[in-house]
N, C-alpha and C positions, 0 to 999 in steps of 0.2 A: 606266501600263504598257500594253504592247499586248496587244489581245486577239483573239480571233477576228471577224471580220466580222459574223459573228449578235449579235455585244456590241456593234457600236458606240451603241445607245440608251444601254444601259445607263454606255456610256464617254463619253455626253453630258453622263446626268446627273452623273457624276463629272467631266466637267469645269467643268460651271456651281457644284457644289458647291466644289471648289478655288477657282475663282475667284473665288466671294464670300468663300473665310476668305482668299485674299490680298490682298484688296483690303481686308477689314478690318482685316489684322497690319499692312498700310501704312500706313492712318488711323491708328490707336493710334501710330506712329511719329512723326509731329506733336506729339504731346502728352508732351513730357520728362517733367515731374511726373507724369503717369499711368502711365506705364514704371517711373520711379523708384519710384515707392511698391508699384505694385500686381506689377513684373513683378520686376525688379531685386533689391527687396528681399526680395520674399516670395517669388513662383512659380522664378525663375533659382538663389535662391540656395539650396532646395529640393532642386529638379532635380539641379544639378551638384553637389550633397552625395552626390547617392546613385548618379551617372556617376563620380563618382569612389571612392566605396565599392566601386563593380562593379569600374571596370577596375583599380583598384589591387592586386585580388587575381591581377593577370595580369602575370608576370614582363617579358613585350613590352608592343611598344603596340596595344592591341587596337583603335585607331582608324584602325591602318596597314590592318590585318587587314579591317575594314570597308570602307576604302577598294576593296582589292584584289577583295572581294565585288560590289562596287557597280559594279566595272566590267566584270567577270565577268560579272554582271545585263544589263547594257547591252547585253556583245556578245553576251551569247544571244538579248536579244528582237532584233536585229537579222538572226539566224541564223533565228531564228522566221520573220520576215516578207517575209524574201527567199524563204524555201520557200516560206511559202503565196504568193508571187509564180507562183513555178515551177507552182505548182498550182492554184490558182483565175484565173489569167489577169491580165488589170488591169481587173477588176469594182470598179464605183464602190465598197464596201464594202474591199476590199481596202487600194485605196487610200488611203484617209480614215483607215484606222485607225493607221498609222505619225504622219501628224501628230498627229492627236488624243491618240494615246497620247504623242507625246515634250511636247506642250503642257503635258497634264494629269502627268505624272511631272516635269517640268521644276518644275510651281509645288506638287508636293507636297513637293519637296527645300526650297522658297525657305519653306514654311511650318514645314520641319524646322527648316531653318537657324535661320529667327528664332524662332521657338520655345524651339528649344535653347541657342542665344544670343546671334544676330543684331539682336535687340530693344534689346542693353546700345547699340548704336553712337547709339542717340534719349536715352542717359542725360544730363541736364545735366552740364556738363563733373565732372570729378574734381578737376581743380584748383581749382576754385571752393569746393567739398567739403570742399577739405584749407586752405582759406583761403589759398592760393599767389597771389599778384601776379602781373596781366599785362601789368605796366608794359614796353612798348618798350626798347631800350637802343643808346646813341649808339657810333656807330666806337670813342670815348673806355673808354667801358665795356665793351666787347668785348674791350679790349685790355687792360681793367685784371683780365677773367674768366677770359682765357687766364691772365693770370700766376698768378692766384688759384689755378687750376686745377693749373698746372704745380707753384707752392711744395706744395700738398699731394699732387699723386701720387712727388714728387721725398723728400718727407718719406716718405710708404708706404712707397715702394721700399726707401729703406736700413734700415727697420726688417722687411723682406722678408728681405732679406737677411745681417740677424741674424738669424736666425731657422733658415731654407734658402733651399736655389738656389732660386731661382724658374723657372729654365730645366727645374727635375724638374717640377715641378708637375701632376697627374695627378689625375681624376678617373674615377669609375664613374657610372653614370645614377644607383645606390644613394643613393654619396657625394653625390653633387649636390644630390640630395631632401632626403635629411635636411639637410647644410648649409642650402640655400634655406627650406628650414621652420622650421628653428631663425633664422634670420635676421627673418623674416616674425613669428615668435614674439618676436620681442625688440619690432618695433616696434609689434608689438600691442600692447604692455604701457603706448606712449604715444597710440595711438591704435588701436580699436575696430573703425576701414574695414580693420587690417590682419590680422583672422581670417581664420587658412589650417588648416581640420579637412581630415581625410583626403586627405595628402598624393597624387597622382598625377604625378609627373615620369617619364618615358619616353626612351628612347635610340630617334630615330628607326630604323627599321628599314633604308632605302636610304637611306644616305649619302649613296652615289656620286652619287645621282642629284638628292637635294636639294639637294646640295654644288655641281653643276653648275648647277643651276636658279640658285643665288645665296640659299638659304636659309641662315639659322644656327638655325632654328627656328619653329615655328609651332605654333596651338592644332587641337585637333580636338573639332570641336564635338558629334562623334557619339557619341562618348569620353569625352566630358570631360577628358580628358588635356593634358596641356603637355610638347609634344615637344621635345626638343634635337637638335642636331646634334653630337654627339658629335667628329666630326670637324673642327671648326673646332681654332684654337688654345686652350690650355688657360685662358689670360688674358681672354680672352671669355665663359667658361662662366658663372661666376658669374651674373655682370651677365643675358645672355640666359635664364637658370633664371628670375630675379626676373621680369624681363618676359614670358616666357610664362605664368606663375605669375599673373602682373595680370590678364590674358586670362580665366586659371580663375576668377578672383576677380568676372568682367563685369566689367572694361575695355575696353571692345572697340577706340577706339582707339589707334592705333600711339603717337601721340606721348605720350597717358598713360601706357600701359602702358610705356612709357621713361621717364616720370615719376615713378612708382610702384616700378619695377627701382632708380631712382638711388636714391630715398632708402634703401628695405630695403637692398640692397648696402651702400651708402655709411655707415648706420648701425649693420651688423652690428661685432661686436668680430672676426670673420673679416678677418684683414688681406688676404687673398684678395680676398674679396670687398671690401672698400672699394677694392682696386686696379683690380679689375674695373671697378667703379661709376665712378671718377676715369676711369679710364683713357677708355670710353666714350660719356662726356658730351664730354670734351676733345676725342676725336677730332671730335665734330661741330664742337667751339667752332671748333679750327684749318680746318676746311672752310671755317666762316664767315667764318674770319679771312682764310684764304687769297684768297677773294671779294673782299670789300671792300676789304681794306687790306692788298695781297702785301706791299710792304717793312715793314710792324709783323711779318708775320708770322714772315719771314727772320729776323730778331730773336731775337723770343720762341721760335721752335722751337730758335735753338740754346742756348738754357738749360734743356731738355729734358735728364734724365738717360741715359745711354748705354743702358743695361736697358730703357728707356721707350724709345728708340730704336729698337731692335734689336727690339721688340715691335711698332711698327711696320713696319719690315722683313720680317720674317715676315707677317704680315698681309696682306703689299702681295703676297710670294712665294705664299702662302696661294692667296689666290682668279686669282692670274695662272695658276697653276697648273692649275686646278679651272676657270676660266670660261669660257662657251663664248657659243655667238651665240645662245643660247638664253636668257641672260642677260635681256639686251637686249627680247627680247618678253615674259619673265614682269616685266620693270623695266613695260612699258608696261602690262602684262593685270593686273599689283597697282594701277598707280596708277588703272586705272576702276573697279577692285571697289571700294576708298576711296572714290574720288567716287561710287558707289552707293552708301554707306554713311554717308553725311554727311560724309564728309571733303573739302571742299569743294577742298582743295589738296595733295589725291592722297597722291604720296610724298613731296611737299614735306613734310608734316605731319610729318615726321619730323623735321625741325629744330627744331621748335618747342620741341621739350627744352631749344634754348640759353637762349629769353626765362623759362623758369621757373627753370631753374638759375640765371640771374640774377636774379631777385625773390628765390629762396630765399637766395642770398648779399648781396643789396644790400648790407649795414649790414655785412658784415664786408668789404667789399673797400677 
């Protein structure tokens, strides 16, 4: 923080102190098994039990609330130091104290961060964990995952449809939580990684404005919360609940935490949600398909059911609607937070959903 001129000793030693615990959270970051056992299992999984005990007792997202604070903070010490600009002149004290303060705040936030959660991104993978294959897959297989994929959201859909419209389909941030919890609940029952205590799901508070950025969702780590974007389309909620939900659980990356969303999803008795989960995963498969092999794809898409179409469609109208040029630089400013974060291959890492969905289906394709 900044402080007055007569502080900057004392905002030296604050900053030598910062800098040796961030340079020691970094180290520990090296060592996967040390993370896992010591931070992950025990201190993370601790902590966000009791971040989400707090915010859950709070109808908003109280990590929006924080945010809004934090920058409120920012432009007062900024209002601060341009006065004593106005009034002690540009005295070597003066000046020194703006960097030093934004230095030492800057790496008290990155010790928050990994602290609070930041640390899960050094976990050995999840997949490995959940014993999932990372066997490669040939043009051949690709093409044989799309259909796999298609026979079962084409199977969902009509029993959707017995059911109700799915064009009504409507949720509350309420309804979401509980759904996503009882979801998470069921697949706890065949494995242990999937305890979800004291639910915290939240209805992002600005939309408008994450809706423009290109979000459907994101975790807040101050919070412990798993925010939605409410305003996406209704056929997404599901799926994106589970994957912010992974996040709370320390997952920290993108492409497990899509990993972790398919199967809860995919294996709730919520016909919703499996439609959610199917629908999701395909959407990447046919990106990849599109990629590699446009005339397979031409094909395969049009044995897509109409409903599945048309959810498409919307989708496409969705964010055309809502995107702006601003898109574009938080697409570039996510993929180097990722590659700070061990994600060696940015937002790419987001595809990598397709090579697991294919190990987990080998044998039935």
């Amino acid at each position: 923080m900044i402080i007055t001129p007569s502080g900057n000793r004392p905002l030296k030693k604050q900053l030598l102190i910062s800098s040796l615990l961030a340079l020691l959270i970094f180290v520990i970051g090296f060592n996967s098994h040390f993370v896992e056992k010591l931070y992950s299992e025990l201190f993370y999984k601790y902590v966000s039990l009791v971040q989400r005990s707090i915010s859950g007792l709070f109808p908003f997202s109280l990590g929006d609330i924080f945010y809004l604070l934090l920058i409120a903070f920012i432009l007062y010490q900024v209002y601060k130091y341009l006065k004593k600009l106005r009034t002690g002149g540009l005295k070597r004290e003066v000046l020194l104290s703006a960097p030093l303060g934004i230095l030492n705040f800057t790496l008290v936030l990155y010790i928050a961060f990994k602290l609070l959660w930041g640390l899960n991104y050094a976990r050995p993978s999840i997949a490995e964990q959940l014993k999932i294959g990372n066997e490669k897959y040939s043009p051949e297989q690709l093409t044989g995952l799309a259909r796999f994929l298609i026979e079962q959201i084409n199977r969902i859909q009509v029993q959707r449809l017995q059911h109700h419209d799915p064009a009504l389909q409507h949720y509350t941030a309420g309804e979401l939580e509980h759904l996503a919890a009882a979801a998470y609940q069921e697949m706890y029952g065949k494995n242990p990684f999937f305890s979800y205590r004291q639910p915290a799901l939240k209805k992002v508070l600005n939309t408008w404005t994450i809706t423009k950025i290109g979000l459907e969702g994101y975790y807040n780590p101050l919070s412990g919360e798993a925010n939605v974007n409410m305003r996406i389309p209704a056929h997404s909620l599901p799926f994106v609940a589970c994957h912010e939900i992974a996040h709370q659980l320390g997952v920290g990356r993108e492409d497990e935490a899509n990993l972790v969303g398919y199967l809860v999803a995919s294996n709730s008795s919520d016909l919703n949600f499996k439609y959610s989960a199917v629908y999701s995963v395909l959407r990447n498969v046919l990106f990849e398909l599109r990629i590699k092999m446009p005339e397979q794809y031409e094909q395969i898409a049009e044995t897509i059911n109409e409903e599945t179409i048309h959810d498409f469609k919307r989708d496409r109208e969705f964010w055309m609607k809502y995107n702006s040029d601003m898109y574009a630089y938080m697409d570039v400013a996510l993929d180097s937070f990722l590659k700070l974060n061990n994600q060696q291959k940015g937002i790419n890492s987001y595809q990598d959903i397709v090579i697991w969905v294919y190990n987990l289906h080998r044998q039935e394709l």
